[in-house]
N, C-alpha and C positions, 0 to 999 in steps of 0.2 A: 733429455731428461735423465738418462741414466748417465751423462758426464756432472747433470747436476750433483747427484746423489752422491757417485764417487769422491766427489770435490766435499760435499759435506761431511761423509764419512772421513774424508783424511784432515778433513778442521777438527771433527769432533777427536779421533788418535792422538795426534796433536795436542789439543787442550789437554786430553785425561791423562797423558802420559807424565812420569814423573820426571821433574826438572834433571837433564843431568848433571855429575858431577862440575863445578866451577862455573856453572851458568844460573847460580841462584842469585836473584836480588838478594837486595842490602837486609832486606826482612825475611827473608823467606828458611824456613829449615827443617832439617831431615828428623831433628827429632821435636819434640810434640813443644813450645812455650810455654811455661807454668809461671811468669813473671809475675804476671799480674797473685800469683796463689799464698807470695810470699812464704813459702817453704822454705826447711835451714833456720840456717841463724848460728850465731858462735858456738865456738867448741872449745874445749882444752881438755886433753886428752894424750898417751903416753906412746910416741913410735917404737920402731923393732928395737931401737939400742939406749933406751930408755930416755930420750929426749922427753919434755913436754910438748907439746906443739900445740898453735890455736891455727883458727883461720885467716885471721889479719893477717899472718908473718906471708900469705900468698897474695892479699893487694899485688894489685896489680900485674897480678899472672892469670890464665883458665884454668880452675881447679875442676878437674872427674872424679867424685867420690860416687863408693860403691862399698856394699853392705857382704857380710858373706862370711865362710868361716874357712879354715885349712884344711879341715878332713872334708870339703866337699865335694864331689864327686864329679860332677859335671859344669856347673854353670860359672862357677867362682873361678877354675883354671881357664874356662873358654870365654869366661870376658879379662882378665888377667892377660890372655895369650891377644887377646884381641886391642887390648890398651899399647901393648908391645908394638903391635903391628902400625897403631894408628902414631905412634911416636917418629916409627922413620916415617912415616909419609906424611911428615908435617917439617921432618926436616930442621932449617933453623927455629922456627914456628914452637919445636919441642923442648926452646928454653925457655918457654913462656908459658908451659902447662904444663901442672902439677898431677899426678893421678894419688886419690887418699883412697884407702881400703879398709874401712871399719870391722875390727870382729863383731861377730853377734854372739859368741862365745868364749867370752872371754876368760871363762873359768878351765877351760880347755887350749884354747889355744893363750901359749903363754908366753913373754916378751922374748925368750931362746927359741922357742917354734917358730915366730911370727921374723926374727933374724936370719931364720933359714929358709923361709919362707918364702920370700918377697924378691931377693936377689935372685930368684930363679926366673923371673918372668923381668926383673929391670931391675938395676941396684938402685935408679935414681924413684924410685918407688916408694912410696911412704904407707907401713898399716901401722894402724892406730887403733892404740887400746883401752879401755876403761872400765872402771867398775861396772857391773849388771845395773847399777842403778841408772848411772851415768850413758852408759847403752842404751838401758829402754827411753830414756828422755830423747838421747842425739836420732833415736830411728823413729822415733813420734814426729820431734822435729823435720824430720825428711819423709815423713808419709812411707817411711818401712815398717814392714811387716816380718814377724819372725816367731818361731815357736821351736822348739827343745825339747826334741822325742825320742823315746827310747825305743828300739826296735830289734826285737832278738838278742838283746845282751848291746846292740851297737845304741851311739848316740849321734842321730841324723837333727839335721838344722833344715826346719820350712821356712823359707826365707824371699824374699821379695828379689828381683832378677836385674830390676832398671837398675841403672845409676841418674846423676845428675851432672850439666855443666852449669858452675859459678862463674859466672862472669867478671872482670879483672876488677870489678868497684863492690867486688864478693856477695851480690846476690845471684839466688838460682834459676836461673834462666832457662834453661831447657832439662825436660825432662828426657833419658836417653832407654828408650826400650831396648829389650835384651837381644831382639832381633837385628837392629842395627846393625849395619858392616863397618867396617874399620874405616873406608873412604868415605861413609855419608859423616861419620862423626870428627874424621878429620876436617869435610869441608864446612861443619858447624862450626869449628874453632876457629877457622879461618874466617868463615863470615862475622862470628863474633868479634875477633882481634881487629877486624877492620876496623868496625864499630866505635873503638874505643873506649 
């Protein structure tokens, strides 16, 4: 009886435990599916060196966008350093994914900021900038959140943490929480890229 038990108990460890890396099926992923939510949708919008850029010019590559602004403090450089990290570990993988970095401040950070900005964490990195108007539509569009507070004389951004992966026929596929590690989101991209 108690070999029974033990043997259930290490079925049940087993099942609960999370997939490890490189052994997910074809569907299965680390960050949350919001396919079906239809989130996103076109953008056009102005990079760090005054390009325009939309979202078709990525067909058929994985785009990670992510929302945030440059004077932020904590979470905008440690998923920036974390986008870094998931690029070598995808390897050749990382000509095929794009990472976009929208301001939510756009009155502050400004197209010479946002040039100094970006090459520090990857030159092949793309932020993108736009009107306030333009902003509040593209982070409605992507279910972000954002607000513009003044605190002691400073001006702090409350702002939303996830980003998202667009999948290579440029719908958004997965939503990517801010906890996430650099290897579960590399092996999203990879599960995707299979995909097709």
């Amino acid at each position: 009886m108690r070999l029974l038990l033990l043997a259930a108990g290490l079925c049940w460890g087993l099942v609960t435990q999370p997939i490890a890396y490189g052994e997910a099926s074809a569907n299965t992923y680390y960050g949350k599916d919001v396919s079906a939510k239809h989130i996103g949708g076109p953008f056009s919008l102005v990079d760090q060196n005054g390009r325009r850029r939309s979202l078709k010019e990525f067909r058929g590559n994985i785009v990670l966008i992510f929302f945030g602004y440059t004077r932020c403090p904590d979470v905008c450089p440690t998923t920036l350093s974390r986008m870094s990290r998931v690029m070598e570990l995808l390897g050749p993988d990382s000509a095929r994914t794009q990472v976009l970095w929208v301001t939510v401040d756009p009155k502050r950070d400004t197209q010479a900021l946002l040039h100094n900005y970006m090459p520090v964490f990857d030159p092949k990195f793309i932020a993108l900038r736009g009107t306030p108007a333009q902003t509040e539509v593209l982070a409605k569009a992507f279910d972000i959140s954002y607000q513009i507070l003044e605190y002691k004389g400073a001006i702090l951004v409350d702002h939303s943490a996830y980003g998202y992966l667009i999948d290579p026929s440029g719908e958004t596929r997965l939503k990517l929480p801010y906890n996430m590690t650099a290897e579960q989101i590399a092996a999203d991209i990879r599960t995707v890229l299979r995909q097709g």
